[in-house]
C-alpha positions as CSV (number, residue, x, y, z in Angstrom):
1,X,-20.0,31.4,72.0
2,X,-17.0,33.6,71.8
3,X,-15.6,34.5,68.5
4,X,-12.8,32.5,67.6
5,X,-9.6,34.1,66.6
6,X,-9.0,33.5,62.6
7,X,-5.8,31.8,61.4
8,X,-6.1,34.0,58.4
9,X,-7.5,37.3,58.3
10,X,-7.7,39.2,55.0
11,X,-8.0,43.2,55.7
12,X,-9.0,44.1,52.0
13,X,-7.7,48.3,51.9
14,X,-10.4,50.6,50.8
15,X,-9.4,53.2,53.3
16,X,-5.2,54.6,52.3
17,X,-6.7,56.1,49.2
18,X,-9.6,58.0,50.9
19,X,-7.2,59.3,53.5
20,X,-5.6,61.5,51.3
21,X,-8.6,63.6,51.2
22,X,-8.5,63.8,54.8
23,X,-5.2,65.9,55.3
24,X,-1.6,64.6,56.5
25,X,-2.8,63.7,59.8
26,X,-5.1,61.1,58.7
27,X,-2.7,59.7,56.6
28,X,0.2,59.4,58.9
29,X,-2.5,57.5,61.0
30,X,-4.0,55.3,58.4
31,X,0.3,54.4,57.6
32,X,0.6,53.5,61.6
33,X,-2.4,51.3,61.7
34,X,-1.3,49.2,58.2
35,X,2.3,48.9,59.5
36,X,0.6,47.1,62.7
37,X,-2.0,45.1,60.9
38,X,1.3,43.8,58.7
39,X,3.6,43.0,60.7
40,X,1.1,40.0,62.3
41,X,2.1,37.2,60.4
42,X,-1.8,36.2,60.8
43,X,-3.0,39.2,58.9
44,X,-2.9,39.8,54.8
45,X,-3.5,43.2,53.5
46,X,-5.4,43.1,50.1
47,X,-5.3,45.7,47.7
48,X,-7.9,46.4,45.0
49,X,-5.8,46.0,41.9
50,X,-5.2,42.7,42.8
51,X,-8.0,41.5,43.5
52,X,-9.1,43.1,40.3
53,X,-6.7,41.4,38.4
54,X,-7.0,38.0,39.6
55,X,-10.8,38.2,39.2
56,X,-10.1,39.1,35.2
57,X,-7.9,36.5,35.0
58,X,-10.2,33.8,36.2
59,X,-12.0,33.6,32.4
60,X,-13.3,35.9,29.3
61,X,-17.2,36.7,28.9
62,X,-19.5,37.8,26.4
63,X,-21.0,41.4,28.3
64,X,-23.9,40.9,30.0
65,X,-27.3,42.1,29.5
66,X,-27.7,43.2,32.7
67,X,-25.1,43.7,35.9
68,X,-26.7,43.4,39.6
69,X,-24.5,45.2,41.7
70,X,-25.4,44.2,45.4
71,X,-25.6,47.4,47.4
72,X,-23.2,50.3,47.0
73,X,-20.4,48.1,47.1
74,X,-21.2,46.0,44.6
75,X,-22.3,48.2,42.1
76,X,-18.9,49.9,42.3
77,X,-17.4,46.5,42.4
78,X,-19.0,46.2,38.7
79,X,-18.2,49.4,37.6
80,X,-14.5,49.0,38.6
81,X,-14.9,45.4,36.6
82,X,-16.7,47.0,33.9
83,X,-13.7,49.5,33.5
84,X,-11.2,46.7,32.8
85,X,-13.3,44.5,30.9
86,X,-16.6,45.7,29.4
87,X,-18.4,42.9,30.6
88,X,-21.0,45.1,32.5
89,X,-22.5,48.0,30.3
90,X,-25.8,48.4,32.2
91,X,-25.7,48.2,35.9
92,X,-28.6,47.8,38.4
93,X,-27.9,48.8,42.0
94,X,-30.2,46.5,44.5
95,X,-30.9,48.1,47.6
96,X,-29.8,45.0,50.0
97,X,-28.2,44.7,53.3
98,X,-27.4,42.1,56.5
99,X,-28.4,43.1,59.9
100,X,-27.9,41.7,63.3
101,X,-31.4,40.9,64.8
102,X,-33.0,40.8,68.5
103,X,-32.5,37.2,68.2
104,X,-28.7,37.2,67.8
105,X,-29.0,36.4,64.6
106,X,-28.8,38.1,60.9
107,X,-31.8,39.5,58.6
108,X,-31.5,40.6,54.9
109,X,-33.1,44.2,54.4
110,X,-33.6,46.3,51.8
111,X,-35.6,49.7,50.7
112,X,-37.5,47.6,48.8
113,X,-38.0,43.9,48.3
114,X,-36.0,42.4,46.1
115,X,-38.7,41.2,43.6
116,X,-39.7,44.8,42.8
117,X,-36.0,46.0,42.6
118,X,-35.0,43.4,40.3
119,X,-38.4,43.1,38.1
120,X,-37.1,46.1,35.6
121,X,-34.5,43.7,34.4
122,X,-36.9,40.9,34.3
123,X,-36.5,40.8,30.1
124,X,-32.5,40.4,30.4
125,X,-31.5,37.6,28.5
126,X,-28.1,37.5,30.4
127,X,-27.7,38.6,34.2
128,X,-24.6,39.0,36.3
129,X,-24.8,39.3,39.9
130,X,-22.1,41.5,41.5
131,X,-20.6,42.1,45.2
132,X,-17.0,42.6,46.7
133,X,-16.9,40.1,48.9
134,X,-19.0,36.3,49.8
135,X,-18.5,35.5,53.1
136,X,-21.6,33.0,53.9
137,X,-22.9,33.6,50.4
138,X,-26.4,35.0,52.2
139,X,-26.8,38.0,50.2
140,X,-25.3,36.9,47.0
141,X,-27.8,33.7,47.0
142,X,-30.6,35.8,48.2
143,X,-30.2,37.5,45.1
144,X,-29.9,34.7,42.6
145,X,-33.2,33.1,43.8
146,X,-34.9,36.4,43.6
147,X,-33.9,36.9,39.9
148,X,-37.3,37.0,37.5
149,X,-37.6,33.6,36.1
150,X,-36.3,33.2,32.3
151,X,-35.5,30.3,29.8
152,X,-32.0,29.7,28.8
153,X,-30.8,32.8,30.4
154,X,-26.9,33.4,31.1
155,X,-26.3,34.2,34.5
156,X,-23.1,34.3,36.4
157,X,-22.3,35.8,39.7
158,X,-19.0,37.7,40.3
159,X,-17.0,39.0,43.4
160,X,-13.8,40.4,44.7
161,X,-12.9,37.7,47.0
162,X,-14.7,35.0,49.0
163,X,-14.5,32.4,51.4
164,X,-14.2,29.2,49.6
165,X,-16.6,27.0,51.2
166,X,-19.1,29.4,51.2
167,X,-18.9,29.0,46.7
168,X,-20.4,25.5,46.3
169,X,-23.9,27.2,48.0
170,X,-23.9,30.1,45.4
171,X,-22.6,27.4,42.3
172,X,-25.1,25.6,42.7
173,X,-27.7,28.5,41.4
174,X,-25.0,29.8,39.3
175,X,-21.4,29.8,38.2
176,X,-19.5,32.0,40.4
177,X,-15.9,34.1,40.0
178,X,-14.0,35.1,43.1
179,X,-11.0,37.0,42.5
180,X,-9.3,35.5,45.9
181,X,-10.8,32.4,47.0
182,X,-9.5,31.7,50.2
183,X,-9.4,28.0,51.6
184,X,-10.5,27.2,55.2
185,X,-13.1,27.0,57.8
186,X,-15.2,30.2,57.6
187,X,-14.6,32.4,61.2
188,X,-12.3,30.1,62.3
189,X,-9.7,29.7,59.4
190,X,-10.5,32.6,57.7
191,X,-12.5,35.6,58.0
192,X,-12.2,38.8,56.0
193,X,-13.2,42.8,56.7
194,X,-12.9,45.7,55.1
195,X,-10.3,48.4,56.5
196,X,-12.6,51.3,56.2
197,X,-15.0,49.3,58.3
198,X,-12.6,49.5,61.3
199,X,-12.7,53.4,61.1
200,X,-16.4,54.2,59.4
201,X,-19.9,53.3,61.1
202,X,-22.1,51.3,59.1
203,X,-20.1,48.1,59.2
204,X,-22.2,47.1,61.8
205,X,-25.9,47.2,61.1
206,X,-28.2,46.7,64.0
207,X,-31.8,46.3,63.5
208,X,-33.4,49.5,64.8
209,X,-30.4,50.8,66.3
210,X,-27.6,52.7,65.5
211,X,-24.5,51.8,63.1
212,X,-21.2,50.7,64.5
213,X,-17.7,50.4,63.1
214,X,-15.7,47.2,64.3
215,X,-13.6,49.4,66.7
216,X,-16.9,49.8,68.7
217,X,-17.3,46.1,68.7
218,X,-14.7,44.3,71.6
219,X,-14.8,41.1,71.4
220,X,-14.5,41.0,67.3
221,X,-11.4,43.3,67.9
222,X,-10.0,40.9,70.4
223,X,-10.6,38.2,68.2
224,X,-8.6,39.9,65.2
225,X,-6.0,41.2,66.8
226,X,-4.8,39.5,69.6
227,X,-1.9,41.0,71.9
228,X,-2.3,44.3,70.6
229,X,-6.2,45.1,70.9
230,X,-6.0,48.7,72.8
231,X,-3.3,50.3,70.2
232,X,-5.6,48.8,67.1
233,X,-8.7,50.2,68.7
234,X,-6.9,53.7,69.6
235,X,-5.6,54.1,66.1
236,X,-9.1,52.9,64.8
237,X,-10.8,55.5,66.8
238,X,-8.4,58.6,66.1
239,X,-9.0,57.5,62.9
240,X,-12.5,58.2,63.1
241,X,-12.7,61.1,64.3
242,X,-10.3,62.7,61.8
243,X,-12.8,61.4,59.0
244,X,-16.2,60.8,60.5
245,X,-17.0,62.2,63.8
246,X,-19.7,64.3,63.3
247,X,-20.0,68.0,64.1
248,X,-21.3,69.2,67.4
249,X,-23.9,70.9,66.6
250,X,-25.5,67.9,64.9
251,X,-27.6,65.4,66.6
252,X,-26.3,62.1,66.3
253,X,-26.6,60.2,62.7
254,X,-28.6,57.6,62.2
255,X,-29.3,55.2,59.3
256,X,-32.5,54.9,57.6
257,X,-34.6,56.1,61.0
258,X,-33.0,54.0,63.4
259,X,-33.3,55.6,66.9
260,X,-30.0,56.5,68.0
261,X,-28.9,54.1,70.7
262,X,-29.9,54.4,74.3
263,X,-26.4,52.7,75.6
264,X,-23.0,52.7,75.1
265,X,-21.5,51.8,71.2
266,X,-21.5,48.0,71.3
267,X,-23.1,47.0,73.9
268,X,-26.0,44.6,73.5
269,X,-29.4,45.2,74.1
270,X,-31.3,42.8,77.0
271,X,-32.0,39.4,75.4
272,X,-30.0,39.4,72.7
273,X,-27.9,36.7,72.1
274,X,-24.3,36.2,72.1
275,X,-23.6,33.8,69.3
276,X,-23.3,36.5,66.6
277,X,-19.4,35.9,66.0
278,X,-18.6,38.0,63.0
279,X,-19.2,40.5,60.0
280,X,-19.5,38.8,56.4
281,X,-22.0,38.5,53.2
């Protein structure tokens, strides 16, 4: 199945701030590829602040007990939160992550399994479960289920944005808060990526292989940006190596001891399957 080209894409920007760390160069790049990306009518550019803001405005709460920041991402999600509201005091960093499989599928992983990392909050009489964004809702209900059981406890699950039919799954273990809730079929309506993803590996996560960015994956950059695919991918790539390339005396990086792959970026291994159409949580 080809992956099918999104009416709507939302490009949330975590990547114009970092680039000023990374010298003029970098950032007269990063200004080139957002001045493409907005002037397709298809494509909206998200900021942080606003998503920030319209997740705040969605309703008060008491502060929790315990905040369960999902990965990296979602801890910083809930520190970010926490900043504006004080609604998060303690937060708990899960080590969780979705991986493309051998069977053209996803897996959760993790450093640990999710009972263990969640068992030290196992007393919290109120629980809220954090990540940036819930695309199919695997991770964020993957978490909810795991939580240690507890009468009458307050639990409530919070994100940046989200794909709307993808909340019903997690509201039905929890109420949920998505700053942007964006109305549609999931892939083909709507999809949503981070910019840094484009430019930084780790985006993609292969099961014992190597990392990608999306630039290294074709036929998702195709999809997003029809017409203009080569000057997306050019900019994306430039744009890696002014913040990520790695030095060349290094061997190349791998995460958490995968082999580093034996064929070209983004090419598929034998047998795997081609029905993976997209990135999402």
């Amino acid at each position: 199945m080809t992956t099918p080209v999104p009416r709507t894409l939302y490009v949330h920007d975590d990547l114009s701030a970092e680039l000023k760390a990374h010298g003029a160069h970098a950032q007269q790049l990063g200004e080139a590829l957002f001045e493409r990306l907005r002037a397709d009518e298809r494509i909206v550019v998200l900021t942080l602040d606003e998503q920030l803001d319209a997740l705040v405005a969605r309703g008060q709460h008491v502060p929790f007990a315990a905040a369960v920041g999902i990965g990296r991402a979602g801890a910083r999600v809930a520190a970010q939160v926490h900043g504006r509201t004080g609604w998060f005091p303690l937060i708990h960093a899960v080590n969780l992550w979705r991986e493309e499989d051998d069977a053209g599928g996803y897996a959760l992983a993790g450093s640990a399994t999710l009972a263990s990392q969640l068992a030290r909050i196992a007393d919290a009489d109120s629980i809220a479960v954090v990540d940036d964004t819930i695309f199919s809702g695997l991770t964020m209900r993957a978490v909810l289920e795991a939580l240690p059981p507890r009468r009458n406890r307050r639990v409530h699950a919070f994100c940046l944005r989200a794909v709307a039919e993808s909340l019903p799954g997690v509201a039905a273990l929890a109420p949920v808060s998505a700053g942007v809730a964006a109305a549609g079929r999931i892939l083909e309506d709507v999809s949503f990526i981070n910019a840094s993803g484009l430019v930084r590996r780790g985006a993609i996560r292969r099961a014992g292989q190597a990392s990608l960015a999306f630039f290294e994956r074709p036929e998702w950059m195709e999809a997003w940006f029809p017409g203009y695919t080569e000057a997306i991918v050019r900019l994306c790539r430039e744009l890696h190596e002014a913040v990520e390339a790695p030095r060349a005396d290094r061997a190349p990086r791998t995460r958490r001891g995968s082999p580093a792959p034996s064929a070209r970026p983004g090419s598929r291994r034998p047998g795997s399957s081609s029905h993976r159409s997209a990135p999402g949580r």
